[in-house]
C-alpha positions as CSV (number, residue, x, y, z in Angstrom):
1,X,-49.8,157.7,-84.5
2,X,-51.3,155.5,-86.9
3,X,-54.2,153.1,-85.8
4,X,-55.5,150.3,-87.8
5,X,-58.6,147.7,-87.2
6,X,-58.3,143.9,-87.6
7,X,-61.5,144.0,-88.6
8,X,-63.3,146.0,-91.1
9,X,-66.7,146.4,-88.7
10,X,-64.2,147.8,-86.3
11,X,-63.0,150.9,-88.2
12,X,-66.5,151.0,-89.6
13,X,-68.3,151.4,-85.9
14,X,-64.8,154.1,-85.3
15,X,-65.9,156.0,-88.3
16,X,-69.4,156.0,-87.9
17,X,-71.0,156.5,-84.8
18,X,-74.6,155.2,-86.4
19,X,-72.8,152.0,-86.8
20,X,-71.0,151.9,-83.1
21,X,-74.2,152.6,-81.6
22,X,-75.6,149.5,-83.3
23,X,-73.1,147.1,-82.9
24,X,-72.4,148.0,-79.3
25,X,-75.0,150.2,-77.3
26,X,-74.7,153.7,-77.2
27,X,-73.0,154.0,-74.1
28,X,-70.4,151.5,-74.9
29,X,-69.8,153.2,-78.4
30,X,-69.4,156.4,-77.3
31,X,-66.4,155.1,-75.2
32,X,-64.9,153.3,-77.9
33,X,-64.5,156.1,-80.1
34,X,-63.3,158.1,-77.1
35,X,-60.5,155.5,-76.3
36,X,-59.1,155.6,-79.7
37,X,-59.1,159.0,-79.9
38,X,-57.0,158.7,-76.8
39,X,-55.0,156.2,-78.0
40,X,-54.1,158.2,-81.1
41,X,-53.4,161.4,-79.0
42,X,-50.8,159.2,-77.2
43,X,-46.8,158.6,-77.7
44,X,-46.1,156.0,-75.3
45,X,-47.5,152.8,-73.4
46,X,-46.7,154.5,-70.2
47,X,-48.9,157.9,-71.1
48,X,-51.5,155.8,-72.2
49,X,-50.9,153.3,-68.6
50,X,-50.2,157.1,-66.4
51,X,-54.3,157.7,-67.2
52,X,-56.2,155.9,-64.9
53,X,-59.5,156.4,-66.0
54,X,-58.3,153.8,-69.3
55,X,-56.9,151.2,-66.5
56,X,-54.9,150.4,-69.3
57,X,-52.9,147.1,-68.6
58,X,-51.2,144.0,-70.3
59,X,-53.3,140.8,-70.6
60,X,-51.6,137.2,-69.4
61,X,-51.9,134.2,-70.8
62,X,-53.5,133.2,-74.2
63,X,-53.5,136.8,-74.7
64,X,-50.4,137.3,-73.6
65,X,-49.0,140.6,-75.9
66,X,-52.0,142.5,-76.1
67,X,-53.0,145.4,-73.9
68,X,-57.0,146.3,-72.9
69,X,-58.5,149.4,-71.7
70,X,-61.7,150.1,-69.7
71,X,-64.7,151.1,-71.8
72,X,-67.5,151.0,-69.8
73,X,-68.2,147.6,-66.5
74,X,-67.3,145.1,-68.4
75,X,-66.5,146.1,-71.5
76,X,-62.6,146.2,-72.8
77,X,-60.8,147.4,-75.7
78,X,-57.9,145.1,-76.8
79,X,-55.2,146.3,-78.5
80,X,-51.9,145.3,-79.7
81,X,-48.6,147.2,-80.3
82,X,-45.5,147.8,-82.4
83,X,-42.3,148.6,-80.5
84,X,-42.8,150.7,-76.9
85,X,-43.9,153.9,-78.9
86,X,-47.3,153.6,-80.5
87,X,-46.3,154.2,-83.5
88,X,-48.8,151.5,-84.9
89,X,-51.6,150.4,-83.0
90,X,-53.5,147.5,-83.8
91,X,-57.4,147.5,-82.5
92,X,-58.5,143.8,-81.9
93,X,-61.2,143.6,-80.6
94,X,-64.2,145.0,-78.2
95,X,-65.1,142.5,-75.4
96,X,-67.1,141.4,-72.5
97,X,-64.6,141.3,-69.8
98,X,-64.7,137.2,-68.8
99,X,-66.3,136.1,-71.9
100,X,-63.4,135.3,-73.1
């Protein structure tokens, strides 16, 4: 499955853990590699949803179309999706759960 970044600092920090570990912590960068990974690894919503250590889940409201897993207490990474496969996965964003 092919992942891509809305942002360029995003597949930067994927790509080079230096650069994860700067932006995010090293705890929370670790994880966010790991998820993708995951992510890529994975054929269908419901694989990715059937792991519960992700908690992988839709979001509601303004956000509404995007999906988040569990990185590390309060930190989420939001995703979006083409189709019910993920065939293309769309990384959006690492936040601070209720921050937004």
């Amino acid at each position: 499955m092919k992942v891509e970044f809305r942002k360029k600092k995003l597949k930067k920090c994927f790509n080079q853990q230096k650069q994860a570990v700067r932006e995010f912590g090293d705890q929370v960068a670790r994880k966010y590699i790991q998820r993708i990974q995951i992510i890529q690894a994975t054929e269908t919503l419901e694989d990715l949803i059937a792991l519960p250590s992700l908690r992988c889940h839709a979001l509601k409201g303004r956000r509404e179309g995007q999906y988040a897993v569990k990185l590390t207490g309060f930190y989420r990474l939001i995703f979006t999706m083409d189709g019910d496969y993920l065939n293309v996965v769309m990384i959006e964003e690492v936040s601070k759960h209720y921050d937004d």
